[in-house]
C-alpha positions in Angstrom: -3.5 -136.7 62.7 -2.5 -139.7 61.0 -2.1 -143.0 62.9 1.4 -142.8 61.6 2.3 -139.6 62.9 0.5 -140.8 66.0 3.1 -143.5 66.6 5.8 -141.5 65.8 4.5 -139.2 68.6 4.3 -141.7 70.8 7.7 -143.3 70.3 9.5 -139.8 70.5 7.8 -139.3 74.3 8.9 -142.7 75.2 12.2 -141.6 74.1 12.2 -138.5 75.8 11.0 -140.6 78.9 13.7 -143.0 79.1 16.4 -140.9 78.6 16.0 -139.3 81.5 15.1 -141.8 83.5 11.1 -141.3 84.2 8.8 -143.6 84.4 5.5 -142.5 83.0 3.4 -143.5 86.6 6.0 -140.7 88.7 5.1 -138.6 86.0 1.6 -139.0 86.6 1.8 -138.8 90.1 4.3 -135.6 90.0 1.1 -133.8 87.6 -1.7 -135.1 90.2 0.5 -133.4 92.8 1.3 -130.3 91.4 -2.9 -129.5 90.2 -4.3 -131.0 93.7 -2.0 -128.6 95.3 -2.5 -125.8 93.1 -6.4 -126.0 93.4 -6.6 -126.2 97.1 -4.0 -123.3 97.3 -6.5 -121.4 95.2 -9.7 -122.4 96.8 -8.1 -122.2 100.6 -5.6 -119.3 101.2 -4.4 -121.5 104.5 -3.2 -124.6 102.3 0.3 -123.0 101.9 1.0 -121.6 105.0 4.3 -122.8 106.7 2.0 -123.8 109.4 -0.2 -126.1 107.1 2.7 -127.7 105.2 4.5 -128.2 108.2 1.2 -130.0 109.8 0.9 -132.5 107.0 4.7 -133.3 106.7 4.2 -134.1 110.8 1.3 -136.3 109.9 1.8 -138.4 106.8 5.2 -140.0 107.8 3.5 -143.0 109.9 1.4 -144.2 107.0 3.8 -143.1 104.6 6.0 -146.0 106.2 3.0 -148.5 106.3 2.8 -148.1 102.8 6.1 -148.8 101.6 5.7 -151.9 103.9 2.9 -153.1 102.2 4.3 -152.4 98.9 7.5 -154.3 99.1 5.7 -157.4 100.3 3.2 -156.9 96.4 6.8 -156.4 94.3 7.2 -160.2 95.2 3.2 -160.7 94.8 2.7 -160.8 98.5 0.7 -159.0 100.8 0.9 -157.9 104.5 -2.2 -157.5 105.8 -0.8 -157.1 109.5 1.7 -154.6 109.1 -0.4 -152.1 111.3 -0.8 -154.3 114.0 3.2 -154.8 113.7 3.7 -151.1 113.9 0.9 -151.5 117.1 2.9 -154.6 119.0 6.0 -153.2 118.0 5.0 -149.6 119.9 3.6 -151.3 122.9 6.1 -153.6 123.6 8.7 -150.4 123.5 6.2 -148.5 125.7 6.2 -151.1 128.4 9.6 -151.3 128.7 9.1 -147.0 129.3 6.8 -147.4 131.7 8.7 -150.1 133.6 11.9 -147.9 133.8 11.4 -144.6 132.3 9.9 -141.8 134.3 7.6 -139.5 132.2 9.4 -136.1 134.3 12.8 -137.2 133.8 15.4 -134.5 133.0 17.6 -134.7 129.4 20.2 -137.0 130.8 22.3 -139.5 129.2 20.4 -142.2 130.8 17.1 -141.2 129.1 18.1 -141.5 126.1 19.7 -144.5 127.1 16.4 -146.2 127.8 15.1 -144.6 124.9 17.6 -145.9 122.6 16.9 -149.4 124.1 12.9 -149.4 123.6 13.7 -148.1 119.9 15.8 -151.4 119.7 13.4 -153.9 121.7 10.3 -152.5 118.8 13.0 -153.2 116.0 13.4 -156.5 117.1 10.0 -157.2 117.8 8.7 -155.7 114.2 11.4 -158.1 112.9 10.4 -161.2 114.6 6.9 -160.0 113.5 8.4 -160.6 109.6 10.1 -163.4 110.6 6.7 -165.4 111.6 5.2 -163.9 107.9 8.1 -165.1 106.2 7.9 -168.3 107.7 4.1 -169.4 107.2 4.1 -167.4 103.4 7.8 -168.6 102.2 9.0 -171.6 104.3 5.2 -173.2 104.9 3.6 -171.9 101.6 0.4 -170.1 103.4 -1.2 -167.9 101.0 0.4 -164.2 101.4 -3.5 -163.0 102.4 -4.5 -165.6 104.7 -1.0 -165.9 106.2 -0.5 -162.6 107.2 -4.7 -162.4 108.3 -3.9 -164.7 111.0 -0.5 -163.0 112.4 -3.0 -159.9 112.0 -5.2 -161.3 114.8 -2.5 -163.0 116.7 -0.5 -159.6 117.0 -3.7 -157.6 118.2 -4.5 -160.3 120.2 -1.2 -160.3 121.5 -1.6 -156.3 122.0 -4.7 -156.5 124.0 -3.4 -159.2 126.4 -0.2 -157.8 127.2 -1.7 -154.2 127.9 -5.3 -155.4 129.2 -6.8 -153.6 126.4 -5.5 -150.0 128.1 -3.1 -147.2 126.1 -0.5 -146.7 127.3 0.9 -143.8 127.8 3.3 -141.8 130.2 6.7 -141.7 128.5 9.8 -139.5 129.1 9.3 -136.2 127.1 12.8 -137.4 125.6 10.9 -139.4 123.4 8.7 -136.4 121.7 11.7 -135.9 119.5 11.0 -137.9 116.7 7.2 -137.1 116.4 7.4 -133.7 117.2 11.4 -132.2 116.6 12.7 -130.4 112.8 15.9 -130.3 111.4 16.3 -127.4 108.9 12.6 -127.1 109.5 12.1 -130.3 108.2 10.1 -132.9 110.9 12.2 -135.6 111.9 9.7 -137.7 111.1 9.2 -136.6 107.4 13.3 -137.2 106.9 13.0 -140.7 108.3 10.1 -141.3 105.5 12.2 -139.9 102.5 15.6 -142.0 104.2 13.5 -144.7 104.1 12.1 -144.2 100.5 15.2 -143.4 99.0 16.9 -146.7 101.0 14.0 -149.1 99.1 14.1 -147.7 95.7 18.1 -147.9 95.9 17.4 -151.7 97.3 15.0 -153.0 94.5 16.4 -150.5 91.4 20.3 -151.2 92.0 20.5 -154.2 94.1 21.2 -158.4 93.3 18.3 -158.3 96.0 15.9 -156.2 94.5 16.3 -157.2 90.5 15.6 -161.1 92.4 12.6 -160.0 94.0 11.4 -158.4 91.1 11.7 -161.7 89.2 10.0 -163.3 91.8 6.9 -161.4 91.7 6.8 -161.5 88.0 6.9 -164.8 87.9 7.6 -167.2 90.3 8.2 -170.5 88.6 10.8 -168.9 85.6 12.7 -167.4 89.1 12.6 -170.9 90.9 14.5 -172.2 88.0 16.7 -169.4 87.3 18.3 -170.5 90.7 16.6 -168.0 92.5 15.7 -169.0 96.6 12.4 -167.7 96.6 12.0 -168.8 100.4 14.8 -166.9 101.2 14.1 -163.7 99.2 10.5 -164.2 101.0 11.8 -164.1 104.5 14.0 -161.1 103.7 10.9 -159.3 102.0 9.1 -159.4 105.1 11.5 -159.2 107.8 11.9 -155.8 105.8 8.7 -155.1 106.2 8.2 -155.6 109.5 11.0 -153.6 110.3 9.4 -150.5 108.1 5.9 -151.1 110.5 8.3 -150.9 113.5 9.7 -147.9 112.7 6.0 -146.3 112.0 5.0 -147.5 115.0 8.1 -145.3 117.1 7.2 -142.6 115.1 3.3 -142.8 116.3 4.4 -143.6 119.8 6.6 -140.0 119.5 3.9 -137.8 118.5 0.5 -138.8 120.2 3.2 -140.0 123.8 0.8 -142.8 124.0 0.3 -146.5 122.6 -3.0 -148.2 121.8 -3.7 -151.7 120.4 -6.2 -150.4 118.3 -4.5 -147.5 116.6 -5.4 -147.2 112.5 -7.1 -150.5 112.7 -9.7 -149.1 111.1 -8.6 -147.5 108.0 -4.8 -147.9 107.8 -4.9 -151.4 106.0 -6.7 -150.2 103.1 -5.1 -146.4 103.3 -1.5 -148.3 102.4 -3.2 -150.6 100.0 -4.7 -147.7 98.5 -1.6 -145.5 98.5 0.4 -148.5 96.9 -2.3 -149.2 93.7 -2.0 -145.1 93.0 2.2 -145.6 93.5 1.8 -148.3 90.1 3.3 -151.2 92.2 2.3 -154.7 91.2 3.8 -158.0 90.9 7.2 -157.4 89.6 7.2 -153.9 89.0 6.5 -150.7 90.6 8.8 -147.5 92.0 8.5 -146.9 95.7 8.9 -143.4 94.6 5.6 -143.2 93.0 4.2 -144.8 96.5 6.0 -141.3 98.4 4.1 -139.1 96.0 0.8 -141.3 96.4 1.5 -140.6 100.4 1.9 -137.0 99.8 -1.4 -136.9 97.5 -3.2 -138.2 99.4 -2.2 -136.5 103.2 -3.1 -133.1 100.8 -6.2 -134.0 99.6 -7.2 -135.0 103.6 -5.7 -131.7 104.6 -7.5 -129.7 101.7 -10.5 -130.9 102.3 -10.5 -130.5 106.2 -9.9 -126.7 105.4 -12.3 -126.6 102.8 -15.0 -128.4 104.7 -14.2 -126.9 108.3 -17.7 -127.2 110.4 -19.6 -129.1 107.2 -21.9 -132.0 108.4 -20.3 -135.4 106.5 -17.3 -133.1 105.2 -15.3 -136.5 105.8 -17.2 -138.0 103.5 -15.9 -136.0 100.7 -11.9 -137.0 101.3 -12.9 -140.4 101.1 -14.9 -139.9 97.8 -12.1 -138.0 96.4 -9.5 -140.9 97.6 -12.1 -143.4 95.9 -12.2 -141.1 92.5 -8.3 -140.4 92.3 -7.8 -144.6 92.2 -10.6 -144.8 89.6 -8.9 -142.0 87.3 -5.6 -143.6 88.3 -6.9 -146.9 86.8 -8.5 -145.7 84.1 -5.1 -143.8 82.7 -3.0 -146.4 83.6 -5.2 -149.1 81.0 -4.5 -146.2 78.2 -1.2 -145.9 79.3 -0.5 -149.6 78.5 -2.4 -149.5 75.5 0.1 -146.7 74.5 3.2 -148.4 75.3 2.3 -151.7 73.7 1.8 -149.8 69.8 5.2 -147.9 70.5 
């Protein structure tokens, strides 16, 4: 083939890509998807059982969440290295207020769902002022985005453990097991507020005056200070957002394990939703929250796969992570041809 008809080739996909609207990383991500799933349905005959899928969409809306928190903040070419320890402060300040007035037997009254309705409101609030602070020190102060948001990341544990005396917390009305544990359709609760959410952020940054400023911002900063843009402002926003999203994870962990602990995901989480956000293609300035759903979804699959797989094998955990650590290299690796594909068309 001639490097001609090579071009040609590649101009007539781009084509095809662009008039229908898809970006090249979804496609990527859609094709991972589709073989992962394939190839553990082969290898496992449990994989696709209602019971399995129904399983993972209970478990990846949480980090699913985290993720798109962590990926709005890196559109501006931020970071947000405390978002799980938002979701954590956010969940334990809503489960104190439980404990204080809610009892764990109480019947399905209005008043139950009263209080409910309240704690869901007091960790909104407290996941906002959580961005508020970030957006302060990385927008208003000029803290780098990575050090900034290190400190609030000890501050907000630190804040966890005193407040709770490094205990979980746990005995809340059963009313609350309804997000974490409740379908619609068959769908988990949970999963719908993930894909809500989703669909809410790629509207924001793809249709919005917002969104096409904050994508300015984070490819570059000093063309959008003097296109008029108020970077400080657009910063605040960015991470009250995000602070909001962690809140709302951290209600949907406090629904389905009915306890709260300061230390929840501390250990992995932070580089699970930086993980999930490289594979997604977000960067500075660009990137599709939708490609950072299907990196959730590959992801919780290739966990679940190989805990079926693996069941009773010393170290089997050792192979998800490999397999998390291979998909970002391949990931990488396409992506640099990708670019060098796009740049001769």
């Amino acid at each position: 083939m001639t490097k001609r008809s090579t071009f040609i080739k590649n101009k007539r996909s781009h084509r095809f890509l662009s008039r229908f609207h898809i970006e090249s990383r979804i496609l990527l991500l859609l094709g991972a998807f589709v073989f992962i799933a394939a190839f553990f349905s082969i290898t496992e005959e449990r994989f696709l059982t209602p019971r399995s899928i129904s399983s993972m969409a209970f478990q990846c809306p949480e980090i699913g969440l985290m993720a798109l928190s962590m990926a709005i903040t890196m559109i501006i070419g931020g970071i947000n290295l405390s978002i799980n320890d938002t979701a954590n402060l956010s969940a334990l300040m809503a489960g104190l207020f439980l404990v204080k007035l809610a009892s764990p037997t109480a019947t399905a009254d209005y008043m139950s769902f009263f209080i409910i309705g309240i704690a869901i409101l007091i960790a909104l609030v407290t996941g906002l002022l959580c961005g508020v602070l970030n957006g302060v020190l990385v927008g208003y102060i000029g803290v780098p985005p990575i050090l900034a948001t290190l400190a609030t990341l000890t501050l907000y544990r630190g804040i966890s453990v005193v407040v709770t005396g490094g205990k979980t917390l746990t005995g809340f009305p059963k009313q609350l097991s309804v997000i974490g544990h409740q379908t619609v359709v068959g769908i988990p609760i949970s999963f719908i507020i993930l894909v809500a959410m989703g669909v809410l952020m790629y509207v924001i940054f793809k249709y919005t005056t917002f969104g096409f400023k904050a994508r300015m911002l984070g490819t570059n900063p000093t063309a959008a200070k003097f296109s008029g843009i108020n970077s400080k402002s657009i910063t605040m926003k960015i991470y009250i957002l995000s602070g909001t999203l962690g809140a709302i994870a951290g209600i949907i962990v406090m629904s389905r394990i009915n306890s709260v602990a300061y230390e929840y995901g501390t250990r992995t989480y932070i580089l699970l939703t930086l993980l999930i956000s490289v594979l997604g293609g977000i960067s500075p300035g660009f990137g599709n929250v939708i490609g950072v759903l299907f990196a959730t979804f590959i992801l919780q699959i290739l966990s679940t796969g190989f805990h079926m797989l693996l069941l009773g094998v010393r170290g089997s955990s050792f192979f998800k992570d490999f397999s998390w650590g291979v998909l970002l290299i391949v990931f990488l690796i396409i992506d640099y041809f990708m670019h060098h594909r796009e740049r001769m068309v």
